[in-house]
C-alpha positions as CSV (number, residue, x, y, z in Angstrom):
1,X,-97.7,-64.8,-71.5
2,X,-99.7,-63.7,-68.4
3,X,-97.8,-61.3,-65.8
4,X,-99.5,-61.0,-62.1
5,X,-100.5,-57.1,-62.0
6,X,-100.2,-55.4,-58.8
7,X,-101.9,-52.7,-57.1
8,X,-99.9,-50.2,-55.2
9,X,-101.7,-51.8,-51.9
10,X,-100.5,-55.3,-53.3
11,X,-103.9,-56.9,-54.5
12,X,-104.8,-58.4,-57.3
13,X,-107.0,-56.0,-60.0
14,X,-110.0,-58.2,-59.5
15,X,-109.9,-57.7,-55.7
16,X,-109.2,-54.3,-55.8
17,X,-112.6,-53.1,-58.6
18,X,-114.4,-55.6,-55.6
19,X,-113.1,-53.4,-52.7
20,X,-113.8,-50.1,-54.8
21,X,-117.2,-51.2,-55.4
22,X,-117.8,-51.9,-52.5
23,X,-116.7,-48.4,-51.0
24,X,-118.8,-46.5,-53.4
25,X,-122.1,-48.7,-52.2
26,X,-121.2,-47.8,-48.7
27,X,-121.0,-44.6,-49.9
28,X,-124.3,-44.0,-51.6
29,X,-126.0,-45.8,-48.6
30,X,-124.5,-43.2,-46.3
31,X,-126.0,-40.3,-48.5
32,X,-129.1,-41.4,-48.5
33,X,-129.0,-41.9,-44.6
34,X,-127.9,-38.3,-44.0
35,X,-130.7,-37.0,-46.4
36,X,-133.2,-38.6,-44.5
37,X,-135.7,-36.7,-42.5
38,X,-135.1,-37.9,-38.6
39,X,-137.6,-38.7,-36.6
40,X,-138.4,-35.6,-34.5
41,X,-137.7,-32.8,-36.9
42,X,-137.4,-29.4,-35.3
43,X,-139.9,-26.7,-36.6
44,X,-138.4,-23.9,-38.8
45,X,-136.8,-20.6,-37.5
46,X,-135.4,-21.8,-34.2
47,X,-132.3,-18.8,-33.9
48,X,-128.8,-19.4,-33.1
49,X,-127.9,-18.8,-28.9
50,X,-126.7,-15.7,-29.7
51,X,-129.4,-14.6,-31.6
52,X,-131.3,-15.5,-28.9
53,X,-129.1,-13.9,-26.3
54,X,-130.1,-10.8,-28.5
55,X,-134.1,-11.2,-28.6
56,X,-133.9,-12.0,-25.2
57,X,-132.4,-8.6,-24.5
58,X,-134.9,-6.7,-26.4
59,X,-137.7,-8.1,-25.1
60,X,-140.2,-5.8,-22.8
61,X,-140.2,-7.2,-19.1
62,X,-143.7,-6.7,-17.8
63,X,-145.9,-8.8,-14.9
64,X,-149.0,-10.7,-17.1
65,X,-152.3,-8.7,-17.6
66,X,-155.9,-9.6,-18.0
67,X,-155.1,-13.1,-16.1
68,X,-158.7,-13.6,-15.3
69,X,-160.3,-13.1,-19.1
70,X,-158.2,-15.7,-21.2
71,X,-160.8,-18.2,-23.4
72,X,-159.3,-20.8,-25.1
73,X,-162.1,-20.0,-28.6
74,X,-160.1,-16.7,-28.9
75,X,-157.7,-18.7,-30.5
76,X,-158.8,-20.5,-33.4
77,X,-157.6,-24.0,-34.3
78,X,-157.1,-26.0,-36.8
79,X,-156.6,-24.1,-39.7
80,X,-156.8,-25.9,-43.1
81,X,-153.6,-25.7,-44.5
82,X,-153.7,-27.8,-48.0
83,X,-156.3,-30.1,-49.3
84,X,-158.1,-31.7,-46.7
85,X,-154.6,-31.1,-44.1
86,X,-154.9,-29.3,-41.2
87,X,-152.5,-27.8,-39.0
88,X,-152.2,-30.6,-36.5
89,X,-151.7,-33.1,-39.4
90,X,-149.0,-30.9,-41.3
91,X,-147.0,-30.8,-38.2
92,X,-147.5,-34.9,-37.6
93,X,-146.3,-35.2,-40.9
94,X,-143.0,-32.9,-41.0
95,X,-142.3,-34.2,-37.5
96,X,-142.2,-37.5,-38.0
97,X,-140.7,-40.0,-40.2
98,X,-141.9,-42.2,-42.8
99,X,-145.6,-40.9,-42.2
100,X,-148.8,-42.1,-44.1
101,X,-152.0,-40.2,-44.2
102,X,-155.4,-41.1,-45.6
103,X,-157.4,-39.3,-47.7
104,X,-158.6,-37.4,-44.9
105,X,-155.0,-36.6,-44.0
106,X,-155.0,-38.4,-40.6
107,X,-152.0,-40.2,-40.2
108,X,-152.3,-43.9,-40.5
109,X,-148.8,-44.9,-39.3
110,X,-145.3,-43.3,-39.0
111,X,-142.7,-42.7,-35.7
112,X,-142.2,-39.7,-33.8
113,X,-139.4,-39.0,-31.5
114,X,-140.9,-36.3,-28.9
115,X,-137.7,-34.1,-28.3
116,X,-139.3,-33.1,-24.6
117,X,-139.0,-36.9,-23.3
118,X,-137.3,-38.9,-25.4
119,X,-140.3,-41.1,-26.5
120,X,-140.8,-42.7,-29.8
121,X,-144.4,-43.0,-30.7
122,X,-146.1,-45.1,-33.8
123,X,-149.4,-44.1,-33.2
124,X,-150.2,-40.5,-33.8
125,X,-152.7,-40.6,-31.2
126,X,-150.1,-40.3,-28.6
127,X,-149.1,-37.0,-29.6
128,X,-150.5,-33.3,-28.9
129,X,-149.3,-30.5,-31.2
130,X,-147.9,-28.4,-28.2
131,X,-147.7,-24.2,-28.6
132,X,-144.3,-23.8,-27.6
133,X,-145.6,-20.5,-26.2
134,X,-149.4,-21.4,-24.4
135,X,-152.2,-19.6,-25.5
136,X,-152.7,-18.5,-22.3
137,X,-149.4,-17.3,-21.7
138,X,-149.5,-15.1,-25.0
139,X,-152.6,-14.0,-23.8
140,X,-151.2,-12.7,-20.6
141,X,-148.5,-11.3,-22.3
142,X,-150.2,-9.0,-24.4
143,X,-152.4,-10.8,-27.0
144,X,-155.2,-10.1,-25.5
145,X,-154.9,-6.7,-27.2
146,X,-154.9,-8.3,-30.8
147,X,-157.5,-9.3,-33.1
148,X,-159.0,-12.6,-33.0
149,X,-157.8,-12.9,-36.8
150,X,-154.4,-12.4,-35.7
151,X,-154.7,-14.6,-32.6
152,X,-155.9,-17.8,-35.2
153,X,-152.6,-16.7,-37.0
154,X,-150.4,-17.1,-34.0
155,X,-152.1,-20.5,-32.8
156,X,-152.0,-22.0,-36.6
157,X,-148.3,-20.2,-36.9
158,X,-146.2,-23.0,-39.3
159,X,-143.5,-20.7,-40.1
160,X,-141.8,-19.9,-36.6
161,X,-140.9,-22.4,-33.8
162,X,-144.2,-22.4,-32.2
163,X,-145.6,-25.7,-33.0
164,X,-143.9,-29.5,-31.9
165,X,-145.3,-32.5,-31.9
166,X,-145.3,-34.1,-28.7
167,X,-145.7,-36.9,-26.0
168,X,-149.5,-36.2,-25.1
169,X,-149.4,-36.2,-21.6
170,X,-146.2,-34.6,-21.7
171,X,-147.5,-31.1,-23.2
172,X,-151.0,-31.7,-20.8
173,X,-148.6,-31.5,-17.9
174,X,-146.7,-28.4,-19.4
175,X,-150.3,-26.7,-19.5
176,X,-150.1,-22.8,-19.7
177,X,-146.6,-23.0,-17.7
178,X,-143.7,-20.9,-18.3
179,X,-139.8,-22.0,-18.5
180,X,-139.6,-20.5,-15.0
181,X,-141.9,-23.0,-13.8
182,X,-141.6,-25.7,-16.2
183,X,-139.2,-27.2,-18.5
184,X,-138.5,-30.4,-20.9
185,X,-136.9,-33.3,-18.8
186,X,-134.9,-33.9,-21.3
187,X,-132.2,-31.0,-20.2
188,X,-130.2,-31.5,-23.2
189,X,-132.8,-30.4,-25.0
190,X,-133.6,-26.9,-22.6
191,X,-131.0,-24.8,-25.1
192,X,-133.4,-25.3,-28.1
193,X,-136.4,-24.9,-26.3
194,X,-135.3,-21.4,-24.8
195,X,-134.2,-20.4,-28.4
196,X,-137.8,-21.5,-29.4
197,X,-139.7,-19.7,-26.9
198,X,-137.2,-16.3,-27.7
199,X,-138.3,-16.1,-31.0
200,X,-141.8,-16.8,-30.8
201,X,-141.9,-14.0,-27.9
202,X,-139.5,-11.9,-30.0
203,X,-141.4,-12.4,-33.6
204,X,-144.8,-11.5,-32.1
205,X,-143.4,-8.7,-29.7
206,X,-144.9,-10.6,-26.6
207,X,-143.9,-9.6,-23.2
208,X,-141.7,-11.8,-20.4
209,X,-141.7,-11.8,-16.9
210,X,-138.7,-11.1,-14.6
211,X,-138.9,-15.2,-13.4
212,X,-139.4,-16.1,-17.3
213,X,-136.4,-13.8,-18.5
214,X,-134.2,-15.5,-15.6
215,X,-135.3,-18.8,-16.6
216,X,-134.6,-18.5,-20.4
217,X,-131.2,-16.7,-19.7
218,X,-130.0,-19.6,-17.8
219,X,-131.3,-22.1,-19.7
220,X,-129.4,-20.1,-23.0
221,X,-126.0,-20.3,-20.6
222,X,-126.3,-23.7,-20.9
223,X,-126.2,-23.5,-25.0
């Protein structure tokens, strides 16, 4: 004798395994999303806004030195970081997603969302690896006392938020500027740059000028 089983929602069993299966495929697919890399990855040991708020206070305020003596060879680039990957190509490829390099390591295709304007590029051409903190401006702030050893380490530095792939003629138009005189367009983006430039400052105890402490402190208000 055959009975007509009910679910407690009122369908039938066979609908009901459909509808579960169909939950848990849903499910799966949203895990893999959300494990993705996204496009535009941020570089490692960007601090929380208070953190920040912290480095920012500590620090040294000083006007920039030796203004007139920066050289762009004092600061050695790009360093080989594994196999035949340099720097530049290491941060193409944890910046972007779905990135293939040659043997060579050059990328050969792969998007990349610059977080300063909002662009999506396919071509790694398009992008510069921009020093969150210019060479020049590290220079000025007290680099120029270092050892040129030291200075290749801060220009090839992978493990603080000092290197982002970019728009190209984004970071050309940022040049040696500061956050007091230039910023991303993208203002929703001006909270993570200040935390960037605070640690990089902070990390390699690099001074800030009175305009540049303003500008960051705003820009953390804003967090």
């Amino acid at each position: 004798m055959y009975h007509d089983v009910r679910t407690s929602t009122g369908e039938d069993p066979l609908t009901y395994r459909r509808r579960l299966v169909l939950v848990a495929v849903a499910l799966v697919a949203a895990t893999q999303l959300a494990t993705m890399t996204p496009a535009g990855a941020t570089p490692p040991g960007i601090p929380s806004a208070a953190t920040a708020r912290s480095e920012l206070t500590g620090l040294t305020v000083a006007g920039w030195t030796h203004t007139t003596t920066y050289n762009r060879d004092l600061f050695p680039t790009w360093d080989t970081i594994s196999g035949t990957c340099n720097t530049r190509e290491t941060v193409l490829k944890r910046d972007g997603t779905n990135v293939v390099v040659n043997s060579a390591c050059s990328a050969v295709s792969g998007s990349w969302f610059s977080p300063y304007d909002g662009a999506t590029w396919t071509a790694a051409a398009d992008l510069d690896i921009d020093h969150v903190v210019p060479l020049k401006n590290a220079w000025e702030s007290g680099a120029w006392a270092w050892t040129t050893h030291k200075r290749e380490s801060f220009a090839n530095d992978l493990s603080d938020p000092q290197l982002i792939a970019v728009t190209d003629n984004v970071n050309q138009a940022k040049g040696d500027k500061s956050p007091d005189v230039w910023k991303p367009s993208r203002t929703n983006y001006h909270c993570t740059y200040a935390r960037m430039w605070i640690r990089v400052k902070y990390v390699w105890a690099l001074t800030v000028t009175s305009a540049e402490r303003t500008a960051l402190s705003t820009m953390l208000a804003g967090c």
